[in-house]
Backbone bond lengths (Angstrom), bond angles and torsions (degrees), N, CA, C in turn:
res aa  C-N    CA-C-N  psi(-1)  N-CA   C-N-CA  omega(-1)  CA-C   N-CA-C  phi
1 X - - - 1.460 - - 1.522 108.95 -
2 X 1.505 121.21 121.99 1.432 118.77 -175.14 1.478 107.22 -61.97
3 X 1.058 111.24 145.61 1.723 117.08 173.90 1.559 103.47 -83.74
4 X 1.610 96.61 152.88 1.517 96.37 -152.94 1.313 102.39 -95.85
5 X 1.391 132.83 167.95 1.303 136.96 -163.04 1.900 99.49 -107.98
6 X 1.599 95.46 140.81 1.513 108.38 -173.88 1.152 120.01 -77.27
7 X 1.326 137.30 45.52 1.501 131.62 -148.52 1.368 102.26 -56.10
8 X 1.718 129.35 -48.63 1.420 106.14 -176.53 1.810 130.01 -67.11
9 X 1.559 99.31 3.41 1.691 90.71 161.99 1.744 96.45 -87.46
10 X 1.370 114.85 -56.01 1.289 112.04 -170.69 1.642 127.35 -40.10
11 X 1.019 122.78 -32.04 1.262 130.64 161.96 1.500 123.26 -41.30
12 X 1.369 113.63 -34.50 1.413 116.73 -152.31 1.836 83.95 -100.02
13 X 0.894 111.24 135.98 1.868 129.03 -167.53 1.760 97.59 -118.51
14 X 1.691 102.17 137.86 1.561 105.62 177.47 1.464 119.74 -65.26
15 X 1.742 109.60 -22.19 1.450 104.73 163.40 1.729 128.83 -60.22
16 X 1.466 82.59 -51.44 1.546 81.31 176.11 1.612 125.97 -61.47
17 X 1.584 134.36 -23.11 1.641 146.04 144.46 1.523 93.38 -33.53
18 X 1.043 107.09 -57.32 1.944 114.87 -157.81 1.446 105.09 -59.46
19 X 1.999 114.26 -53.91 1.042 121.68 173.12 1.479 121.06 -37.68
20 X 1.238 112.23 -71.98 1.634 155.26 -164.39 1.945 95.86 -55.29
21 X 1.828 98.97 -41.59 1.644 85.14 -177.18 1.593 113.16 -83.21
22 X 1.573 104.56 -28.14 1.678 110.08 178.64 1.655 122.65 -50.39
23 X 1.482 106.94 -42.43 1.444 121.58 -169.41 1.478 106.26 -58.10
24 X 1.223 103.06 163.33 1.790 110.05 175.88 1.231 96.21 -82.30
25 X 1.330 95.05 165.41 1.547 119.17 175.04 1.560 122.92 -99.91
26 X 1.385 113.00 -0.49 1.569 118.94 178.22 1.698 86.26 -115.61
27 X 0.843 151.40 71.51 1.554 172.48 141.81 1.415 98.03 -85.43
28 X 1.369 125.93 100.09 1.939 101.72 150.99 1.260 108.55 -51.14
29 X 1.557 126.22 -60.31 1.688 122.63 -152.18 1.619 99.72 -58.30
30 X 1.576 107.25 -31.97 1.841 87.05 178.35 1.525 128.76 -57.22
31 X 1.174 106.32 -38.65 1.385 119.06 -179.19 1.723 116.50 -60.16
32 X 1.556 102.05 -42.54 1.550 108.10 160.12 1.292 132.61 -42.31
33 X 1.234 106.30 -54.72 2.033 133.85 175.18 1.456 91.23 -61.86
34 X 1.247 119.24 -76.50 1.252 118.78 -173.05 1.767 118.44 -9.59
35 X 1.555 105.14 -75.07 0.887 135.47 -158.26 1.855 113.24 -72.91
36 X 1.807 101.05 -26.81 1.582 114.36 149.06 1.112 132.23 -63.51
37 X 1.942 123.65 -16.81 1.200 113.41 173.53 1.096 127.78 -111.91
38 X 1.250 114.72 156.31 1.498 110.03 -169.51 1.685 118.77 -55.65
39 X 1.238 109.34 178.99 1.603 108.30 -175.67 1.562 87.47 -157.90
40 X 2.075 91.27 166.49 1.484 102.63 167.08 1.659 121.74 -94.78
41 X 1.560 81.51 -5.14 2.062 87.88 -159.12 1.840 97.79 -87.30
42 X 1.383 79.99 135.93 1.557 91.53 170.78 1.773 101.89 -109.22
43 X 1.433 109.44 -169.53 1.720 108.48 -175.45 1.606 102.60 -88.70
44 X 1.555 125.30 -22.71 1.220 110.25 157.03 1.393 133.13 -68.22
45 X 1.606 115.85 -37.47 1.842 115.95 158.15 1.715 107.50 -41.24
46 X 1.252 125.60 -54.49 1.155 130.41 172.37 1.688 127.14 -21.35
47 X 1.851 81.57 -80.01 1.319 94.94 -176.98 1.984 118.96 -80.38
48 X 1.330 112.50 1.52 1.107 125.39 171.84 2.010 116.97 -79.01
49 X 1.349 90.07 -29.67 1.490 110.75 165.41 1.509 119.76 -74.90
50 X 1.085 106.35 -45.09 1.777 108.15 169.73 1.142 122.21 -72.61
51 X 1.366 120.53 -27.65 1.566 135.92 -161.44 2.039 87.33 -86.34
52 X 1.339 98.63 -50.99 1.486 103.17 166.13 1.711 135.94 -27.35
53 X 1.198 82.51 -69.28 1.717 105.48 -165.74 1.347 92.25 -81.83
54 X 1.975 128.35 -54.19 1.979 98.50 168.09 1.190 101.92 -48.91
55 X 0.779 163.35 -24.75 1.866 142.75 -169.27 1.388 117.61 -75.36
56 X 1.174 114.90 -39.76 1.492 145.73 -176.95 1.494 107.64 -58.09
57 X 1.706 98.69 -59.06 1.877 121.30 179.89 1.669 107.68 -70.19
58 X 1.546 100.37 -34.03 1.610 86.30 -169.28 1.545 105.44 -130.17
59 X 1.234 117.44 70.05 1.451 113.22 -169.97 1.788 120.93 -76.72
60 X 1.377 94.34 12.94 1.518 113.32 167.72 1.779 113.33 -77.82
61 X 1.567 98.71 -36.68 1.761 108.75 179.06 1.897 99.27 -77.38
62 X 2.113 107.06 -55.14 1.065 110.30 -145.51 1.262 122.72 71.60
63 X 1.897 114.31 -169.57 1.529 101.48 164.67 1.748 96.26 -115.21
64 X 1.211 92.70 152.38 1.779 129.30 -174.85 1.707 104.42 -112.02
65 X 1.229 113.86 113.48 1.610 120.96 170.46 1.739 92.83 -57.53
66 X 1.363 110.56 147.67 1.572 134.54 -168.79 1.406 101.82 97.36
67 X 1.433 120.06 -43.23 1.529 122.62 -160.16 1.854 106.69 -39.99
68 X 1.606 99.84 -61.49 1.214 121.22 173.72 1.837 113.03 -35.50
69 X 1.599 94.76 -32.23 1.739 82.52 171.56 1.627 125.33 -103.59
70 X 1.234 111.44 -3.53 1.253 130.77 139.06 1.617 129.03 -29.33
71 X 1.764 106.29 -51.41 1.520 106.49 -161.98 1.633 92.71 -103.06
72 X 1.480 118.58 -32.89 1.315 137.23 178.94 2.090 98.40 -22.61
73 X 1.536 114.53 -56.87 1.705 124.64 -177.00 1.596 105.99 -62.48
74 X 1.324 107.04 -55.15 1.185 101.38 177.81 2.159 126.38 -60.49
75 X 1.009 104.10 -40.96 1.559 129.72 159.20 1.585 98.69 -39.61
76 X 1.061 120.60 -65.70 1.490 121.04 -160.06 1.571 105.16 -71.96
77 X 1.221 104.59 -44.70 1.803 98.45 -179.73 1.593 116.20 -81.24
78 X 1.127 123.09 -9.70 1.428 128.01 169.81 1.720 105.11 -86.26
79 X 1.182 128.78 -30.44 1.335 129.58 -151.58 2.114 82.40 -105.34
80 X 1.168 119.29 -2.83 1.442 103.63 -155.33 1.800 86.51 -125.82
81 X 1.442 103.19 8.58 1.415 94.44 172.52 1.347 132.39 -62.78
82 X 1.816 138.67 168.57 1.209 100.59 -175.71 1.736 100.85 -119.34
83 X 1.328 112.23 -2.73 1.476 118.51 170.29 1.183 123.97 -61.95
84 X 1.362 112.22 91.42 1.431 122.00 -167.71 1.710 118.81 -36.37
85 X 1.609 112.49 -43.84 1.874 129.91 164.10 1.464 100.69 -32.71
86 X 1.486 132.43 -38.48 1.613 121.75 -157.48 2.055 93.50 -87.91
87 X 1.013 115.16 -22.14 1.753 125.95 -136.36 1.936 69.11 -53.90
88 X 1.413 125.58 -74.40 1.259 135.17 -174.51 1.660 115.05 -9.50
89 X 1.187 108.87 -65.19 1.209 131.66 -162.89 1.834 117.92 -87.89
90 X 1.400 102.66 1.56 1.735 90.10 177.55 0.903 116.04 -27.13
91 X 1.338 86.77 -83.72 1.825 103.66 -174.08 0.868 137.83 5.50
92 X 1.789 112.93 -78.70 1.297 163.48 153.34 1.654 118.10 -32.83
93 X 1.610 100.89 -53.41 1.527 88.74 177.12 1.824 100.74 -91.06
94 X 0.891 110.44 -20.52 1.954 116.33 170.14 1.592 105.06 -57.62
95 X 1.627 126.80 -33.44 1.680 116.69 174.98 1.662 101.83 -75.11
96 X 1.883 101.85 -35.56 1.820 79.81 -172.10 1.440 122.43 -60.95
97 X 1.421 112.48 -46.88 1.581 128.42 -167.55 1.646 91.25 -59.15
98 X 0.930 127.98 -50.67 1.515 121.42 -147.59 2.164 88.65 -84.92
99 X 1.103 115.33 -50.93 1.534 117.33 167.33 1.976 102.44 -41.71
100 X 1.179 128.14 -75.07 1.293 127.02 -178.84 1.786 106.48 -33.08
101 X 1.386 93.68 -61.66 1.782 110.03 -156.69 2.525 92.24 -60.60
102 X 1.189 96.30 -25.07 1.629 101.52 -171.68 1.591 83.01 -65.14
103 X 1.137 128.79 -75.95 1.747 137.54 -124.36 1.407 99.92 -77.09
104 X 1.871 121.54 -11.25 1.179 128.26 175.77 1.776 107.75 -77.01
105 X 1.639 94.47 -34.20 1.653 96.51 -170.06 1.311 110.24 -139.79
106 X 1.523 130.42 47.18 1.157 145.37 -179.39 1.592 111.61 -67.41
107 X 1.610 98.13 -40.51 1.628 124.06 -154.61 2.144 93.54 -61.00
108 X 1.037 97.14 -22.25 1.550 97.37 -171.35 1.455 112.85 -89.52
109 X 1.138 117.19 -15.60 1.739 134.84 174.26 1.707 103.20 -91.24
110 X 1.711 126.84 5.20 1.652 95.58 -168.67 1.778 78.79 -141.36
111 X 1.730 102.67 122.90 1.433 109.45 -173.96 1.154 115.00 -57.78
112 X 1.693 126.87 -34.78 1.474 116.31 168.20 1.568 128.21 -34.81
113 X 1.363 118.65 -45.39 1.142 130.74 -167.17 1.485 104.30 -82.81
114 X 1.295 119.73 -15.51 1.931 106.50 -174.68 1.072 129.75 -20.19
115 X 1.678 108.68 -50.60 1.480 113.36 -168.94 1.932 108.40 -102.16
116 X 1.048 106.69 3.19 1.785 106.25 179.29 1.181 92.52 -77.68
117 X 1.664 103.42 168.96 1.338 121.48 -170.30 1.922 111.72 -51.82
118 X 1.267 100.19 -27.45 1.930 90.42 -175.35 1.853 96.90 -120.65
119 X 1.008 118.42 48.56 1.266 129.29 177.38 1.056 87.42 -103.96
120 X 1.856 109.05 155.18 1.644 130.35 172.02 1.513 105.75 -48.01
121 X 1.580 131.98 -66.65 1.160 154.51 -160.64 1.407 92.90 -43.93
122 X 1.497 116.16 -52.45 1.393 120.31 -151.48 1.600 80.09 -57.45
123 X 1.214 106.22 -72.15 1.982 130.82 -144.45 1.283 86.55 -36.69
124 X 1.021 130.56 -67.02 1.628 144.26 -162.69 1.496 97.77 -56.04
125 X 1.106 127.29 -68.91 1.589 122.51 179.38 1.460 106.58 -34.56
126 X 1.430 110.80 -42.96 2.115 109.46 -159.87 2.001 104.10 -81.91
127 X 1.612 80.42 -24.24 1.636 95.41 173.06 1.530 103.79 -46.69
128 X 1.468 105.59 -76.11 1.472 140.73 -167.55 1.934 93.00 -44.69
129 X 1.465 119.37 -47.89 1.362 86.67 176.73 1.078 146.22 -143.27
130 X 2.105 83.76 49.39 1.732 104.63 158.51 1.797 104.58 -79.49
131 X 1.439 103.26 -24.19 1.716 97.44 -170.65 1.594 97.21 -64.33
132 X 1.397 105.85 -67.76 1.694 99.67 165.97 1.405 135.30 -17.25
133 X 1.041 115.09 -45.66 1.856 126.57 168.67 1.402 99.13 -83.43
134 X 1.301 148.75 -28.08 1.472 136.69 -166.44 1.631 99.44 -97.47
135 X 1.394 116.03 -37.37 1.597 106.87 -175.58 1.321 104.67 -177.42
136 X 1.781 103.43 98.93 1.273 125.91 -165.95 1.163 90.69 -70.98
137 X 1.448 138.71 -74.41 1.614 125.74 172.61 1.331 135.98 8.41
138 X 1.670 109.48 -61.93 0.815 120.94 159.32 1.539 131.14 -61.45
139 X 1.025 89.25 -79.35 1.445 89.93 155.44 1.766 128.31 -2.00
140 X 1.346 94.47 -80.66 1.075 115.23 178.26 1.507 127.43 -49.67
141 X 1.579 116.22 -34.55 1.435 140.58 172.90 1.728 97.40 -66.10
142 X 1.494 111.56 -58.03 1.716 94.49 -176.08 1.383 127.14 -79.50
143 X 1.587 110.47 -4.24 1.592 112.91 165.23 1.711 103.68 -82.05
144 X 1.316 119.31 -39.49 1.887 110.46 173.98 1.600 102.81 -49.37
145 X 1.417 126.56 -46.34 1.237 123.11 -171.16 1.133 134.06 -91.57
146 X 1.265 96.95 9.12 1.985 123.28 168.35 1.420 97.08 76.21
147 X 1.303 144.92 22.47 1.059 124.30 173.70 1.613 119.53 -108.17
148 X 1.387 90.68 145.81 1.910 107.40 -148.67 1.451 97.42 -95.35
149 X 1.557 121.90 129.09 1.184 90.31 155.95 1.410 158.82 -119.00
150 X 1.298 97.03 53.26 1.760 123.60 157.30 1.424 102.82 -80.00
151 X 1.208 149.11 -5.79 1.065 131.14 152.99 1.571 135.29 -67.51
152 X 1.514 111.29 5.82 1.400 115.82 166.44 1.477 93.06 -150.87
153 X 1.299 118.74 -41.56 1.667 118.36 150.94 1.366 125.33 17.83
154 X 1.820 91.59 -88.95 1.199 111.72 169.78 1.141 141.64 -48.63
155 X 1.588 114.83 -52.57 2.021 108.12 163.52 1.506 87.28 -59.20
156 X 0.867 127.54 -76.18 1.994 108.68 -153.13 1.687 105.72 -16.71
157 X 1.251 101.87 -64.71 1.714 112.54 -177.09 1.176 108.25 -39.58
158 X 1.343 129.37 -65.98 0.900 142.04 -137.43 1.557 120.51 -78.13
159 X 1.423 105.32 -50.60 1.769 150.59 -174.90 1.567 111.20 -79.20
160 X 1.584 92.62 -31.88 1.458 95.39 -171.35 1.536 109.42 60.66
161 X 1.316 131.40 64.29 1.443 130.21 -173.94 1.331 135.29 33.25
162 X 1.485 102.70 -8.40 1.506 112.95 174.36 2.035 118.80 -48.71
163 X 1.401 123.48 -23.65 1.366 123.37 159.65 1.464 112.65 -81.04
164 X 1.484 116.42 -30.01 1.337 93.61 178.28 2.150 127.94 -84.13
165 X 1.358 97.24 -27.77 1.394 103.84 163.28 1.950 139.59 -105.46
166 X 1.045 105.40 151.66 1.515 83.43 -169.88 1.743 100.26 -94.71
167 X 1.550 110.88 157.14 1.272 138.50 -170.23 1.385 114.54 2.45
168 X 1.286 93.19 -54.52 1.867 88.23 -157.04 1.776 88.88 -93.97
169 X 0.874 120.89 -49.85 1.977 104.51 172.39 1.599 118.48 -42.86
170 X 1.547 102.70 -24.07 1.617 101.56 -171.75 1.833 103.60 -75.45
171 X 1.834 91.16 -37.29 1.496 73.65 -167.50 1.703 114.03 -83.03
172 X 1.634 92.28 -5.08 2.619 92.25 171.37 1.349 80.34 -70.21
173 X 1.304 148.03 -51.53 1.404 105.35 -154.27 1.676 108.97 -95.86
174 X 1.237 138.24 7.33 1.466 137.71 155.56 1.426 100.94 -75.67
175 X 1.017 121.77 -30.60 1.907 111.23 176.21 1.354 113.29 -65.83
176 X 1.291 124.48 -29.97 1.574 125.29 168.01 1.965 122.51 -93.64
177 X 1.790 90.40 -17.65 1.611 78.56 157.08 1.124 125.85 -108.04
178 X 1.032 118.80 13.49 1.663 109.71 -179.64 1.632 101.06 -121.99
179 X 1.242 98.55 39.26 1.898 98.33 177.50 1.807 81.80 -146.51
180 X 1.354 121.19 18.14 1.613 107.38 151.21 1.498 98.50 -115.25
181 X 1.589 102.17 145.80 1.075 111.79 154.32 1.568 149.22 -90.98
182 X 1.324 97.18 43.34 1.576 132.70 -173.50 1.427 103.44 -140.44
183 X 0.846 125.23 87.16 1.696 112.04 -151.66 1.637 86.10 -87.47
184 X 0.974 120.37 -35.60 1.563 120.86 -150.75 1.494 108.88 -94.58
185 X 1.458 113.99 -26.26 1.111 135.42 -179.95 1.801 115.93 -57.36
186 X 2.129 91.67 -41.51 1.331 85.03 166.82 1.222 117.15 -122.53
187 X 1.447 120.93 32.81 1.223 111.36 143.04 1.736 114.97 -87.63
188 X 1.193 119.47 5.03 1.549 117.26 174.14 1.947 87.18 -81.49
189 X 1.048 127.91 -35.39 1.653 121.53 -166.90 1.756 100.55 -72.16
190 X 1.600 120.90 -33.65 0.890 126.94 -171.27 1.585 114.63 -72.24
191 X 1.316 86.89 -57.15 2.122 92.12 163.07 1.631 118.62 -48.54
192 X 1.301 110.14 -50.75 1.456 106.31 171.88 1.456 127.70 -77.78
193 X 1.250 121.07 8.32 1.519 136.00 166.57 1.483 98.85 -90.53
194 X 1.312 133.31 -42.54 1.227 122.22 179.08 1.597 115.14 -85.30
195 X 1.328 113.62 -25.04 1.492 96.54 168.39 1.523 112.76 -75.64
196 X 1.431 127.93 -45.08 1.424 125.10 175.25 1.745 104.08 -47.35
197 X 1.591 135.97 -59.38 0.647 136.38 175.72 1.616 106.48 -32.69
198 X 1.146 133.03 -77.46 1.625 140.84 167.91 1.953 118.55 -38.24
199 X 1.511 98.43 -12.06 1.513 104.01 -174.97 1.947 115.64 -38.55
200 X 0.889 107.36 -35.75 2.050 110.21 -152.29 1.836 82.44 -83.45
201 X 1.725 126.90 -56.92 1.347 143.60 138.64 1.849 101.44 -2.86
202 X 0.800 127.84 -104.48 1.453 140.15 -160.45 1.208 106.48 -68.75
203 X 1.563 124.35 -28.30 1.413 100.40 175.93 2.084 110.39 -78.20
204 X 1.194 106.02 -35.96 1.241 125.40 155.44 1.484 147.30 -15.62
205 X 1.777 91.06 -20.75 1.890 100.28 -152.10 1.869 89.20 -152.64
206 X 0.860 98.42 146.56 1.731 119.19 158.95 1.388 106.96 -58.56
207 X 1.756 98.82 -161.22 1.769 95.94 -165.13 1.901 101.64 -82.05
208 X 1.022 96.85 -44.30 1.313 107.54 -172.96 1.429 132.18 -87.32
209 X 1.871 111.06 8.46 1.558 121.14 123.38 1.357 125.59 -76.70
210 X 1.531 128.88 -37.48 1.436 143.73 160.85 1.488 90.90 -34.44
211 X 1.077 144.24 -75.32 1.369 149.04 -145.53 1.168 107.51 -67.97
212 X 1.657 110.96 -40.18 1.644 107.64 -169.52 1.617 103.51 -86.88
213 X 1.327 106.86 -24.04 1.790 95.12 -160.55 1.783 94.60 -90.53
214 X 1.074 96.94 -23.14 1.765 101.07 -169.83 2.163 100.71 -67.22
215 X 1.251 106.99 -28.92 1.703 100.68 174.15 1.275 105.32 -105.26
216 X 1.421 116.71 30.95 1.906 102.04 179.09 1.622 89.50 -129.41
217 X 1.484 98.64 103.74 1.875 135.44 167.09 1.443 119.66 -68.90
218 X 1.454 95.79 0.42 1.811 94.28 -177.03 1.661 116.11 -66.74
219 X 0.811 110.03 -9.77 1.355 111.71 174.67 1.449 127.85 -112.35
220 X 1.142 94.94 -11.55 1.910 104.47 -166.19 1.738 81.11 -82.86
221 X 1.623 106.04 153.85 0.907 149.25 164.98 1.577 115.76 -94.12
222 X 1.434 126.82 120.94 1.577 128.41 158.05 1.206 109.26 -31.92
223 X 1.352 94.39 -84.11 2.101 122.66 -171.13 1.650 81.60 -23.29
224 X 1.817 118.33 -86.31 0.922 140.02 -141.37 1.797 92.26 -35.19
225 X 1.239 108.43 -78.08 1.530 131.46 -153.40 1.760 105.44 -54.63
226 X 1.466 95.72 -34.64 1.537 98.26 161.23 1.639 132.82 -49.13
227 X 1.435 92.62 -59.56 1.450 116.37 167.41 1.254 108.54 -27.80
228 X 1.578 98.21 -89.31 1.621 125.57 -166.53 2.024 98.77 -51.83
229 X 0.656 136.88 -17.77 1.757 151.63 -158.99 1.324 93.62 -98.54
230 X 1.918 139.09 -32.84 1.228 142.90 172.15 1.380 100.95 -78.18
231 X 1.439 111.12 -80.31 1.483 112.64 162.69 1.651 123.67 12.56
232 X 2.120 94.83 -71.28 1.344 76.48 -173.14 1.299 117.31 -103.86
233 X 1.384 116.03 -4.67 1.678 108.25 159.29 1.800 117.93 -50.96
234 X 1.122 128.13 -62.30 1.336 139.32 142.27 1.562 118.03 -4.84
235 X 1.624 113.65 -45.91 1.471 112.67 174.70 1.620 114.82 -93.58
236 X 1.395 89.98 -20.30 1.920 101.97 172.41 1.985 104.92 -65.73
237 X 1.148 97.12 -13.53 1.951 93.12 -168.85 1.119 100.06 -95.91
238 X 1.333 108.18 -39.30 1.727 107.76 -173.73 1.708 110.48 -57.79
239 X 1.381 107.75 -57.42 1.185 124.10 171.03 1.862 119.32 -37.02
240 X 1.552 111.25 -44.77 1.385 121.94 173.27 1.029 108.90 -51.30
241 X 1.618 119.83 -46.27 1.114 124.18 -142.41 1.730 117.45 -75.47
C-alpha cells in the first residue's frame, strides 16, 4: 500500500518561512496570514520547548513530571487570546509567566528541599496541623485508619488542582490563588475546605472508602470551596489574634 503523501507539510514553501520571517510584526494583515497558514507546532511542540529551556536555565529544578500541568493553564489562556498583537508571542510570554509562577514554588519540585521550610514535607506537616486544630475528630479518624495526608495532599500541592477540576474551574480557582501572596498558605485553606467538605464521607468509611470519596470532585463546587477556604483563613486570624 503506497504511503500517503503529507500535503499539509507540503504546502508550506521555504519562500513563504522567508516571507513570513522578513515582515514586521506591528502589521495587522501579518498576523491574519499568519494565522491562515499552516504550521508544524502543535501545543505540545510548544510546551515541550518551555518545559525545555526551564530545564536548561535552571538545572538545579530540572524538569519534574506535574510541571507540564502547571504551564498547561497558563498555555491555554495566552494561546486562547483574542488580540491578534499577542498571537506572535505565546510562547514567549507563556515561558515568562510560567518561569515567574516556578521561582515562587520551585522549592516543592527539588527533593533536597522536602523537609525545609517551603519543601512539600513541610506544607503537608502545617497542613496536618491546622486540620488538627480545626477538627480533631477528624483528624483523629484518618490517623486510626493510617491514612496520610500526602497521599492526595501531594498532587493538590503539586498540580495545583489542575487533575482535580476541569479547565475553566481550574482557572476560577488560579484567579484567587495567584493574586495571594502566600500562595501556599492558601492552598493549605483550600485542601482543608475540601477535606471538611468530604467530612460526614470520611468519617463514614475505612481507609479505602476515605481514599475513594476523598478524590471524587463531582460534587464540590469552585465558588463553594473558595468561599469556605476564606472562611477559614478568616477564623484562623481571629483565633491568632
Amino acid at each position: 500500500m503506497p504511503a500517503k503523501s503529507n500535503k499539509h507539510i507540503h504546502n508550506i514553501k521555504n519562500e513563504d518561512i522567508s516571507n513570513n520571517a522578513d515582515k514586521k510584526r506591528n502589521e495587522p494583515s501579518y498576523f491574519q496570514d499568519l494565522k491562515n497558514k499552516p504550521t508544524f507546532d502543535t501545543n505540545a511542540d510548544l510546551m515541550c520547548r518551555i518545559l525545555f529551556i526551564y530545564a536548561k536555565k535552571f538545572p538545579e529544578v530540572r524538569y519534574i513530571q506535574g510541571m507540564n500541568e502547571i504551564l498547561a493553564p497558563i498555555l491555554y489562556c495566552f494561546s486562547n487570546d483574542q488580540n491578534p498583537y499577542f498571537y506572535l508571542n505565546v510562547e514567549a510570554d507563556t515561558y515568562n509567566c510560567f518561569e515567574n509562577l516556578m521561582n515562587e514554588i520551585k522549592d516543592i519540585f527539588i527533593r533536597s528541599r522536602d523537609n525545609t521550610q517551603t519543601g512539600i514535607q513541610t506544607r503537608i506537616k502545617n497542613l496536618n496541623m491546622i486540620l488538627k486544630f480545626f477538627d480533631k475528630d477528624l483528624y483523629n479518624h484518618l490517623q486510626n485508619e493510617k491514612v496520610e495526608l500526602q497521599y492526595f495532599a501531594f498532587r493538590w500541592y503539586t498540580l495545583f488542582f489542575t487533575q482535580e477540576f476541569e479547565m475553566p474551574d481550574v482557572l476560577r480557582l488560579w484567579d484567587s490563588l495567584l493574586s495571594e501572596d502566600e500562595k501556599f498558605d492558601f492552598i493549605n485553606m483550600i485542601c482543608l475546605a475540601i477535606i471538611k467538605f468530604k467530612r460526614q464521607e470520611i468519617l463514614q468509611n475505612d481507609f479505602a472508602g476515605i481514599m475513594m470519596n476523598i478524590q471524587n470532585f463531582e460534587k464540590i463546587e469552585v465558588e463553594n470551596i473558595i468561599k469556605f477556604g476564606l472562611d477559614l483563613r478568616a477564623e484562623i486570624n481571629r483565633n491568632s489574634v
